[in-house]
N, C-alpha and C positions, 0 to 999 in steps of 0.2 A: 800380486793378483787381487788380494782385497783391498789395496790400503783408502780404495775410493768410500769402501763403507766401514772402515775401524772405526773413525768418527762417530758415525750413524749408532752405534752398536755399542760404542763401550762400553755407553753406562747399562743399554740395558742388560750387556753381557757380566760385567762384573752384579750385580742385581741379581739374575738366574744364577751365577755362584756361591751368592750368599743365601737365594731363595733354596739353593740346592742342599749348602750347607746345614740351614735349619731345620729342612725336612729330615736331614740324616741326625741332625742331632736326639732326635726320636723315633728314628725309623727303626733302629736295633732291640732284639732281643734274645734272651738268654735262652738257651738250647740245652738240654732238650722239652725245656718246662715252657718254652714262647713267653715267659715276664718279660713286660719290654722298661727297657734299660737305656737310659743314659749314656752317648760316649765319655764321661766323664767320668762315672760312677764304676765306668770295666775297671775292671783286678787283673794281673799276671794272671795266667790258666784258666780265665773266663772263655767260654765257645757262644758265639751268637751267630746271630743270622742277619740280614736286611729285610727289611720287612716294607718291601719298596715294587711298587708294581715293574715287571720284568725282570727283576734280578734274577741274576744265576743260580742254581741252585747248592748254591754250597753255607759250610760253617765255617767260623774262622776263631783262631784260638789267640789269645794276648800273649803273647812274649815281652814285650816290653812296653810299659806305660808312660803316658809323657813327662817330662820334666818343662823346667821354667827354658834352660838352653835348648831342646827338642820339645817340644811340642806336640810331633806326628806319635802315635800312637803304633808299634810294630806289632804285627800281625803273621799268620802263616796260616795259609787254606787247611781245614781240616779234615773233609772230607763232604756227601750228600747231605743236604737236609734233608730229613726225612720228613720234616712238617711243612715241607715246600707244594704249595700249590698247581699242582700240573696243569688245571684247566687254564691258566692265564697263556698257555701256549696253544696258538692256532694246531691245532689236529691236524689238519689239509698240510700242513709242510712242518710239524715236527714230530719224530718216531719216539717214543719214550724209549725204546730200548737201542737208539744208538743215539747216544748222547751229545752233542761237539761241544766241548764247555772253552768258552772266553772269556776268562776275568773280568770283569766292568773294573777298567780302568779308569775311566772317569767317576764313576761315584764312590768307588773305593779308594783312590788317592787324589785326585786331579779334585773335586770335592768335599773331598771330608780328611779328617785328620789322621789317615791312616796309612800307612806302609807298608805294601805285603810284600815281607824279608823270604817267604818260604813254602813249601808245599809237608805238611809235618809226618811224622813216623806214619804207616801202615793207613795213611788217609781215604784211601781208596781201593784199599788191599782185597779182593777177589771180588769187587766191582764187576759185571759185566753186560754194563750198560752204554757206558762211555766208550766213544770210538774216536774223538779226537779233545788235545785238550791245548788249547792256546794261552799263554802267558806273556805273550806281548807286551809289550809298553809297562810291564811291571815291573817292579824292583826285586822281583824271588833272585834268590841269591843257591839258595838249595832246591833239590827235590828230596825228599826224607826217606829214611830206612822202611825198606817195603811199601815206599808211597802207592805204587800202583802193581805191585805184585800180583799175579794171579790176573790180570786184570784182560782177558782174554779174548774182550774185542776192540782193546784200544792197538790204534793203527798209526798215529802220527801225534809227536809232540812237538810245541813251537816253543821257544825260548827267547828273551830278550838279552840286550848288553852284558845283564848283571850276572846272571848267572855263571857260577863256578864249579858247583859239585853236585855229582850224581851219589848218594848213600849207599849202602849195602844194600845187594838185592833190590832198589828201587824201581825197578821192571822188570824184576825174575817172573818167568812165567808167562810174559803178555805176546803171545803165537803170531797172533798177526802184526806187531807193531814192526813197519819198517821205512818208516818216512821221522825225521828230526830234519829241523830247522834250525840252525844257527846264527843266527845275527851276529856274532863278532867272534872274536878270540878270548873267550872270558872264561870259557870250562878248562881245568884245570885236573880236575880229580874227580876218577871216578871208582864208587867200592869196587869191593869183593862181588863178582855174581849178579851186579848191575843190569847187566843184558845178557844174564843166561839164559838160556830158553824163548831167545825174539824171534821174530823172521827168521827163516835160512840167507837172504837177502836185507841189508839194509842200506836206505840210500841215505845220503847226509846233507842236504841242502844249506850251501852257505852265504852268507853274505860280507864281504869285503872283507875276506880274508885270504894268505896266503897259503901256498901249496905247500910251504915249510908247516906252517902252523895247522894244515889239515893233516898232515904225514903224523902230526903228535897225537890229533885228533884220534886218528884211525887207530893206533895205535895203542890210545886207552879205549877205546869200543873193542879191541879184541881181546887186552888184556882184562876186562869185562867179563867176557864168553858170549860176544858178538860174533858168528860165522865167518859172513862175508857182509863186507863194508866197501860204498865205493861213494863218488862224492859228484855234487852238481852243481858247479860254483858261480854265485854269480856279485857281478864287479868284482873280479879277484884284485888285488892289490901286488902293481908294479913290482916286478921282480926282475936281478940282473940271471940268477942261475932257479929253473924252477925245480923243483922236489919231485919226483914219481909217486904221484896216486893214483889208486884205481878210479876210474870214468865210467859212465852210462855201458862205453864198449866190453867195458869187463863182466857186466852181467846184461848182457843183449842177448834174448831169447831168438835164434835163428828160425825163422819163418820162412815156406815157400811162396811162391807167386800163386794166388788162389786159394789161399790158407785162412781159415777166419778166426777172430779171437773174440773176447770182451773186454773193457777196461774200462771204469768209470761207467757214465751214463748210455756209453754208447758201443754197437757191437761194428767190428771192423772186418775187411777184408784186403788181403794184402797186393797192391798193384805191380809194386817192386819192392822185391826181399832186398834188408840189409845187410852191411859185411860192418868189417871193423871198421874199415877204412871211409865206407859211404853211406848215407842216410839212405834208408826204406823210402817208399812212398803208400798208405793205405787210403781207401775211402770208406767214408760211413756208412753202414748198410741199415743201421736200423737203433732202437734201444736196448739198451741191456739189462737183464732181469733182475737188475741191482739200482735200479733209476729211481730216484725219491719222486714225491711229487712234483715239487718244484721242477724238477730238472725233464719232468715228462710234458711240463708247461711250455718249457723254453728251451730251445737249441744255440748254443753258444759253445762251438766247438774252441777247445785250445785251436794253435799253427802245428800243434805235434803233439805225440799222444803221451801223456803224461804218467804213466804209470812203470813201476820195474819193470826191466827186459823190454817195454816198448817203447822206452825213450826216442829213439834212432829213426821215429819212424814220422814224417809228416804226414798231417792228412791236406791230401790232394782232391779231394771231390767228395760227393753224396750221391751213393748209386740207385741206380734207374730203383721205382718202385719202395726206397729206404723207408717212408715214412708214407706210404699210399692209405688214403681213407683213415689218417688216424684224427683221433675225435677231442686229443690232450693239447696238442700243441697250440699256444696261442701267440707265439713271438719265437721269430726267427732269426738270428743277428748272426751275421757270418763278417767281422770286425777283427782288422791285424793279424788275418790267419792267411794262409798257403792255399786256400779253395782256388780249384781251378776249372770246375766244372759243378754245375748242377743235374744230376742223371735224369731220364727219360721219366717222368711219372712222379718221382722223386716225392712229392707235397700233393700229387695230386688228392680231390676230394679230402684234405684236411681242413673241414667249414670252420671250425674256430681259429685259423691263422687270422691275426688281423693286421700283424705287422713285419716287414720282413727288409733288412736291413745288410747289406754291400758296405760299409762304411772302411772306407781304405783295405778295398780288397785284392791289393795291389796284382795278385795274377788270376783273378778270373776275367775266362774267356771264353766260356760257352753254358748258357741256361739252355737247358737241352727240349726236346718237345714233350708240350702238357705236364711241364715242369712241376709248372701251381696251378694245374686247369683242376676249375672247381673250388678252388676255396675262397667259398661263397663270404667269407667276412673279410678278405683282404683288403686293404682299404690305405694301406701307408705302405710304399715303394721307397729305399733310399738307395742311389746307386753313385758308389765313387769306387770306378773300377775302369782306367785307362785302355785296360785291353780286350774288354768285352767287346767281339764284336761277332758273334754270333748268340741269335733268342732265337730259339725252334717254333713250330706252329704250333698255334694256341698255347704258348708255354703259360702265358697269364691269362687264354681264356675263362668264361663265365667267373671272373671276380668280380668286386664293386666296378661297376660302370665307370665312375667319375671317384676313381682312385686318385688318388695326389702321391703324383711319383717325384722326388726329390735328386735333380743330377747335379753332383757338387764336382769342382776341379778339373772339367772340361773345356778344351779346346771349342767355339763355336761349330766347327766341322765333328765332333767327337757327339758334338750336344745335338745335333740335328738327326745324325747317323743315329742315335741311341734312341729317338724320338720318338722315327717310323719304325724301327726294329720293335720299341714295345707296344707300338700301337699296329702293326701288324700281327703281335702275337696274343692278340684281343684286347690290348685295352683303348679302345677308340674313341672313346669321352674322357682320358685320363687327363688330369691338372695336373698338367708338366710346372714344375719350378727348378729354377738354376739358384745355385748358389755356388760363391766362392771364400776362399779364405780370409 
């Protein structure tokens, strides 16, 4: 996909590597005193920090110091800095008190001379700030004894390849945590007490592995003191006989027709209740009083509702009045999901909408009336959606005049049809454009 501009960029990429390099060879300091220090000059059981604009807010302690055959310097997260600078985080979309930490994989190893082998003893032991903690693309290999004990609003941990073992008690105590992510087959062992006291529910998200290799999974989550564990697998790996694990169906919250719940950013109401055997269908009715900023900015539904017990369920539309006269949203993106309706009102009078985007919305099929009537800054239409073929009255009434509405992967008869449809439902100066693949 790049290889037109590798060329273009090598040098100046290898350049920004070593410009990166340099800056970290003085970016660190020693904790809890901030002497800044040398990567060269770290000892075994030194704790420093980065002292680099945006980094994470963590410390990190030396385990292992380079040699002439290794080089890289081992490392293990030690827990918050405390002399870490809050204000460098935009306020408008970060909560100091729920944390999401994601290792900077690049400036900590892809950059600089360093390995992080681990997460260490009691690193973040009755923490209760941190609500999710990501360790992707790292080389931790552990989580430590009591690393996150006590830690009582973390909610989901992500792990990479390397990882093998959960410690003693390393999430004794954390109430709400009930989402892990697995990237391969690499956890092996896990303490005493590990996942006493999580969730009642815990889901296990994996990637490319098998239902044999989750059955072991599960297995040391209960031997743990993990409840109830069930799994969400995704590209499982070929198999001739598969394993019994528990599924989404084993912890699906039974909901009636007409029933409403919350999850995530948004509050739902049920169209058609689930069984074991069949997927729900709900629509979105509105925000949930759990919505960050960010997420009150911008509507970007999953194809189905992503949280425990409401796995089972897609969402099928946004009902009449969901979002009427709200004054947050400024971008609407309904992309590779199951929409199949937009309700009566649904966006109406939301003036700060300015962008609102179909983009492979492969079953909608009805933008209902006064849909977006009123939202005086719309201004960008993208519609790639084969079976729409009903817009209500004034669905796009009083928006920008001369919107530029964008129809990609239609038929000439598909593109005309959709034409007058949106220019009957007020946009009558609209700057149609076609495109295709």
């Amino acid at each position: 996909m790049k290889k037109l501009i590798l060329a273009l960029f090598a040098a100046s990429g290898i350049a920004a590597a070593f410009n990166m390099y340099s800056i970290k060879a003085s970016a660190e300091r020693l904790y809890p005193s901030g002497e800044e220090i040398s990567y060269n000059k770290l000892k075994v059981g030194d704790v420093f920090y980065e002292d680099v604009e945006d980094s994470e807010p963590l410390i990190y302690r030396v385990v292992k110091t380079a040699t002439k055959k290794k080089p890289g310097i081992e490392i293990e997260v030690a827990g918050i800095n405390q002399n870490y600078d809050w204000s460098q985080k935009n306020p408008k979309y970060f909560d100091r008190n729920n944390i999401s930490i994601n290792i900077d994989y690049e400036s900590m190893e892809e950059y600089a001379p360093y390995t992080i082998i681990g997460i260490a003893d009691n690193a973040f032991k009755d923490d209760k700030t941190i609500c999710g903690f990501d360790t992707s693309l790292t080389h931790i290999r552990y989580v430590g004894k009591s690393a996150f004990e006590g830690c009582t609003n973390l909610r989901r941990f992500d792990s990479y390849k390397y990882l093998t073992t959960f410690r003693d008690r390393a999430f004794y105590g954390c109430e709400q945590l009930n989402k892990f992510y697995l990237n391969s087959n690499t956890l092996k062992k896990i303490g005493s007490d590990a996942l006493n006291n999580t969730s009642s529910i815990i889901r296990v998200d994996t990637y490319g592995m098998s239902t044999k290799e989750a059955s072991k999974i599960n297995k040391l989550f209960k031997k743990a003191g993990a409840k109830k564990v069930y799994f969400s697998m995704d590209d499982p790996k070929k198999e001739n006989k598969k394993t019994k694990i528990p599924d989404e169906s084993d912890a699906m919250i039974k909901l009636s027709k007409g029933e409403t719940f919350t999850a995530g950013e948004f509050s739902y109401r049920v169209v058609k209740p689930a069984t074991k055997k069949h997927r729900g269908e709900v629509e979105i009715t509105g925000f949930s009083p759990s919505a960050t900023t960010f997420e009150l900015e911008h509507i970007d539904p999953w194809p189905y509702v992503d949280h425990i017990g409401y796995e089972r369920y897609d969402i099928v539309g946004v009902a009449a009045n969901a979002f009427k006269d709200n004054q947050t949203i400024t971008y609407a993106m309904f992309a590779d999901c199951n929409i199949r309706y937009i309700g009566k009102s649904a966006f109406e009078g939301c003036s700060q909408l300015k962008d609102v985007s179909f983009a492979r919305t492969k079953e909608l099929k009805s933008i209902k009336e006064k849909a977006f009537y009123g939202c005086t800054s719309l201004n960008n239409i993208w519609i790639e959606a084969n079976k729409l073929n009903h817009i209500g009255k004034e669905a796009f009434g009083n928006i920008q005049q001369k919107a530029k509405v964008t129809i990609q992967n239609m038929s000439d008869k598909q593109f005309s049809k959709l034409k007058q449809l949106i220019k009957k439902a007020g946009v009558k100066k609209a700057k149609f454009q076609r495109k295709t693949k």
